[in-house]
C-alpha positions in Angstrom: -213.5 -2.5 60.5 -216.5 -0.1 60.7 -217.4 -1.3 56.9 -217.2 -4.8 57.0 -220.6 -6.7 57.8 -221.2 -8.1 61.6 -220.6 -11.2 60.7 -217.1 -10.4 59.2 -216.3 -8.4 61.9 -217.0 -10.9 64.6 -214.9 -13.5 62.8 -211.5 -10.7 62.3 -212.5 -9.9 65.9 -212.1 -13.7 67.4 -209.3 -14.6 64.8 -207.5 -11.7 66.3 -208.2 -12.8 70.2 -206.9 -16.2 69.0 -203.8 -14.8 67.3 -203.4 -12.8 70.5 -204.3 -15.2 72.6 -201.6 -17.8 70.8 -198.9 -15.5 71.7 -199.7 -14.9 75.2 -199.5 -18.7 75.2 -195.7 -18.7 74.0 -194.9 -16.5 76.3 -196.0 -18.1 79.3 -194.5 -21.3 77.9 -191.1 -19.4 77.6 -191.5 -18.6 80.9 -192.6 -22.1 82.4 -189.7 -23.4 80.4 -187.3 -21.2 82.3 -188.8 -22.0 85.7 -188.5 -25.7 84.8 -185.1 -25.2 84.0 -183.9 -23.3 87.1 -185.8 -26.4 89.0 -184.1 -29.0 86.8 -180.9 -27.0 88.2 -181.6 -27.7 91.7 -182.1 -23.3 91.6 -185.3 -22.9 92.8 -185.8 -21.0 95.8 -189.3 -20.7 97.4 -190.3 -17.3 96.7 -189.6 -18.5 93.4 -191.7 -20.9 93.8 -194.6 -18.8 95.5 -194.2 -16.6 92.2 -193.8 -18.9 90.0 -197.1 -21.0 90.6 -199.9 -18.5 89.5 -198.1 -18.0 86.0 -198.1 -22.1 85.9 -201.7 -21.8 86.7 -202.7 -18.9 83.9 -200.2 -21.3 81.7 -202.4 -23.7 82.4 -205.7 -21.8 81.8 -204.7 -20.4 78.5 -203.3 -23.7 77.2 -206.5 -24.9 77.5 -208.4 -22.0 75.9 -206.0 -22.2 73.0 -206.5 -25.8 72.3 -210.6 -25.4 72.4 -210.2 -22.2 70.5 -207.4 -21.4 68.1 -206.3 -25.2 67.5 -210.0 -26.5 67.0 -209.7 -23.9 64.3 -206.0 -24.2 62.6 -206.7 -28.2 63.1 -210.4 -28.5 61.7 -210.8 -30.8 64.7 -212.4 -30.5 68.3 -209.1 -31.6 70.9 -209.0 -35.3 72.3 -206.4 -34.0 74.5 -206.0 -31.0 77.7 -203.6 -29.2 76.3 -202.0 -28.0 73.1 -198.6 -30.0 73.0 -200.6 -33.1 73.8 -202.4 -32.2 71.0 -199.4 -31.3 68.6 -197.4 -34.4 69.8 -200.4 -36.5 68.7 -200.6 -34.9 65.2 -196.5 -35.3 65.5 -196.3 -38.9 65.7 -199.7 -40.5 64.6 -200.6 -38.4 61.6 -198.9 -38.6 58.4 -201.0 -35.4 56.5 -201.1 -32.0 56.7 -202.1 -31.8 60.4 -198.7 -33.7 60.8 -197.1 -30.5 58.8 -198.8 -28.3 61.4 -197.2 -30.4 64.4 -193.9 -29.7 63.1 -194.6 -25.7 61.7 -194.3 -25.6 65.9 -191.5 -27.4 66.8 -189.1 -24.7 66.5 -191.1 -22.2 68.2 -191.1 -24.6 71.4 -188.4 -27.6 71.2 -185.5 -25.2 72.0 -186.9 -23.7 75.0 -187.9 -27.0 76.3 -185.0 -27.9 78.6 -185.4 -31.5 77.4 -185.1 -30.3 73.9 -187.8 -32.3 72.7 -191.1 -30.4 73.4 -193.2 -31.7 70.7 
């Protein structure tokens, strides 16, 4: 990216941290999902618990960089909500345009790892 103006190259740069970001995001929601479904089995142990609560915090964290960051940007809007499902469940249900077409583009990247079935 040597050639590309500053200006360019700042953009590619945060549109990559986004993208990156984004996935890291998935991840730890796979991995919340999975703790919430040991809980919802009655499985959770303590230690379990103990290890499990700093990735819910991160989770957290990053949800909420992700919906100021890479969602401001996908959604041409600034969030209303904390975090990103909030957000995608209000697009899901309220809107009937293309930010509607965005809600469900994630479904199946989250609704089947939700325990409940029914992330978004």
């Amino acid at each position: 990216m040597a050639n590309l103006p500053p200006l360019v190259n700042d953009i590619a740069v945060y549109l990559f941290i986004c993208l990156a970001l984004t996935y890291l995001l998935w991840v730890l929601f796979l991995a919340m999902m999975n703790l919430k479904r040991v809980n919802n089995a009655g499985l959770l142990t303590k230690p379990v618990l103990i290890l499990g609560i700093p990735l819910l915090i991160v989770g957290h964290i990053v949800d909420a960089v992700i919906n100021w960051t890479a969602m401001t940007l996908i959604l041409f809007e600034l969030p209303q909500e904390l975090t990103v499902t909030a957000r995608l469940r209000r697009h899901n249900k309220k809107s009937s345009g293309w930010r509607k077409k965005v809600a469900q583009w994630f479904e199946p990247l989250l609704d089947p790892f939700d325990p409940s079935g029914d992330h978004i």
